[in-house]
C-alpha positions, 0 to 999 in steps of 0.5 A: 707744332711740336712741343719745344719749339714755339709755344712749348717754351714761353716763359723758358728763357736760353740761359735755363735751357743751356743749364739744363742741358749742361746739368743733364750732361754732369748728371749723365756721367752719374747716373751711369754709376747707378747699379741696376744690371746683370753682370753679363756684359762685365762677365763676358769681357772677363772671360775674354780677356782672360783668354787672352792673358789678361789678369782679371783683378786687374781688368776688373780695378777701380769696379769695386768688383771681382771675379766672384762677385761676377758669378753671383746671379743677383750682383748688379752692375752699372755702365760706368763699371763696365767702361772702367773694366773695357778702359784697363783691358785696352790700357793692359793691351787688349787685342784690337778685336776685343769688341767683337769677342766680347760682343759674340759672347753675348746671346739673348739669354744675357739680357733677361726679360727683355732677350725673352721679349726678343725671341717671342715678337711676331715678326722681325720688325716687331723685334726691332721695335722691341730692343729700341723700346727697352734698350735700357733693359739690356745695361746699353752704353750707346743709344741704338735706332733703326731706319728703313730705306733703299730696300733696306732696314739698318742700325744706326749707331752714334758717331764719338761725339754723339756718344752720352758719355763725354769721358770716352775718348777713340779707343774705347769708343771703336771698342763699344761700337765694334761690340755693338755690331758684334751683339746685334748680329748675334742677338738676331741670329739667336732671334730669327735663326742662323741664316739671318745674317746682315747684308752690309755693315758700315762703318765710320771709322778707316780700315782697322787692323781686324777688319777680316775678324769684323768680316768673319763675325757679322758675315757681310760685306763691310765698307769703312769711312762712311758717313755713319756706323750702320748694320743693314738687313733687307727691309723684305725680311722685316715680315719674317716670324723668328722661329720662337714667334708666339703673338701672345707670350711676345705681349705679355713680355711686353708689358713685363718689360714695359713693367720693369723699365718703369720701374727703373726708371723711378727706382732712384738710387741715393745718388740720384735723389742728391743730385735732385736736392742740389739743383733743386732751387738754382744758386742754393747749395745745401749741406750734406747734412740738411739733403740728409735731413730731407731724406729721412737718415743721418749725414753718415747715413748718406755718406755710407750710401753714396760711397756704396754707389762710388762716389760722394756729397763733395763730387756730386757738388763739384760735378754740378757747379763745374757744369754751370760754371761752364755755363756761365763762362760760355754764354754770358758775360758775367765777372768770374765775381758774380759767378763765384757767388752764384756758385756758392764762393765766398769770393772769386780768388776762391772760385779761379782756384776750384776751377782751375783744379776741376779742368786745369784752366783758368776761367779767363782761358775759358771764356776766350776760347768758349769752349769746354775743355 
């Protein structure tokens, strides 16, 4: 028996599950705000759209980022930078292969480390198993695995509504996977060599306008309104050694990479360790100044490093409590009184006014339907 099912969860009732889950999605869209990566995704949609007319400074608005600043070898970078930049250059009239420019720009020298890991594996399936492992290395925007079957070992890529961020709406959303196709077929061209090219691509969405510019980068026969967005390669390929392939490099970068993910992984920004304070005992919302206490620095302090990771104390909380009040609203049946209070309102009037500003509903419209908006 797994854990989770049975026996994993005694003493864990539905109602705690739900919020979790609903917490995970608001802490989800703030943790895509902590900046930890190379500007080498940033910079290649930059160039790309600059070739196309576009002007940079207005790509780039709303990142707190410039041209300069995407030159500069140490800039770190976060996911929500990224999406803010690829929304203006689709809103600015980017062209509808933007993705797979953007996505052929990107070479395993981008990606560091974990690019270096790539190139050393032993064989092409040790590769593969090398970029799912690390995926979070490489500033992903889209969860990537692979499956062998029918001869065949293919990536499998989320469909919209399985996609982590719950703001990406189509048009971005055909960006990031047409980007995505677009690097795996370049990342293993530059691991195993240029005759690697895939033997179909799959794609969920109808023919779009660039289907021969997709045809022309991934150099395969595609097939549109399928079940899923897959890029396949024979699975008899899975035993080839790239053509940098050294057994014992490819174990050091291993545990280098495994190094470094660990590392971010408990390298918390300020913003994540907030979110923790405020859900850390459920109905008790402390002040800004009491998290400040905690953390050892003055509320101005915390102030100034939050607004340094975009955003603040106040959207941190509203991200929360819109999130358990979609909860609440959803799944049980308590007055918009009691939630009120359970989110910290002096009284409902309160409460029906803050949601009705956070989702452009009533709570009552909510519950009716019982869907989020």
């Amino acid at each position: 028996m797994q854990k989770g099912e049975g026996e994993g969860d005694r003493g864990d009732t539905g109602e705690a599950r739900r919020q979790r889950n609903r917490l995970a999605d608001a802490y989800a869209a703030i943790d895509s705000r902590e900046r930890r990566f190379s500007p080498a995704k940033l910079a290649a949609l930059v160039a790309v759209t600059a070739e196309a007319g576009l002007n940079a400074e207005a790509v780039l608005a709303g990142t707190n980022l410039d041209r300069a600043a995407l030159a500069a070898p140490f800039t770190l970078t976060s996911p929500h930078q990224f999406l803010t930049a690829a929304r203006n250059a689709l809103r600015l009239g980017g062209a509808p292969d933007l993705g797979i420019r953007v996505g052929s720009r990107l070479h395993v020298s981008s990606y560091g480390m974990y690019g270096y890991a790539l190139l050393c594996s032993e064989d092409m399936a040790r590769a593969f198993d090398v970029a799912v492992r690390y995926h979070q290395l490489a500033n992903g925007m889209l969860d990537i695995r692979w499956a062998e079957g029918d001869g065949m070992a293919s990536w499998v890529f989320p469909d919209l509504d399985e996609f982590p961020q719950s703001d990406v709406d189509e048009p971005l959303y055909h960006f990031l996977i047409d980007m995505q196709f677009a690097v795996h077929a370049t990342l293993i061209k530059d691991v195993m060599g240029n005759w690697c090219a895939p033997a179909r691509a799959m794609f969920t969405q109808a023919e779009p306008p660039h289907a021969a510019a997709l045809a022309e980068v991934l150099e395969c026969p595609l097939a549109f309104g399928q079940p899923k967005n897959t890029l396949s390669y024979p699975a008899a390929w899975l035993t080839r050694a790239p053509q940098f392939a050294n057994p014992m490099t490819a174990a050091q970068m291993s545990a280098h990479c495994a190094r470094l993910l660990e590392a971010l992984r408990w390298q918390a920004g300020i913003t994540r360790r907030v979110f923790q304070e405020l859900t850390r005992t459920p109905g008790r919302f402390p002040e800004i100044e009491q998290i400040a206490e905690s953390l050892g620095m003055t509320s101005r302090t915390l102030r100034r490093k939050l607004e340094a990771e975009q955003t603040s104390y106040s959207e941190l909380l509203t991200s929360i409590r819109k999130a358990l009040a979609m909860d609440y609203l959803t799944t049980t049946s308590l007055s918009t009184e009691d939630i009120g209070l359970a989110l910290g309102f002096s009284d409902a009037v309160g409460f029906r006014h803050a949601f009705k500003r956070w989702t452009g509903r009533t709570p009552n419209e909510v519950r009716r339907d019982g869907a989020a908006p």
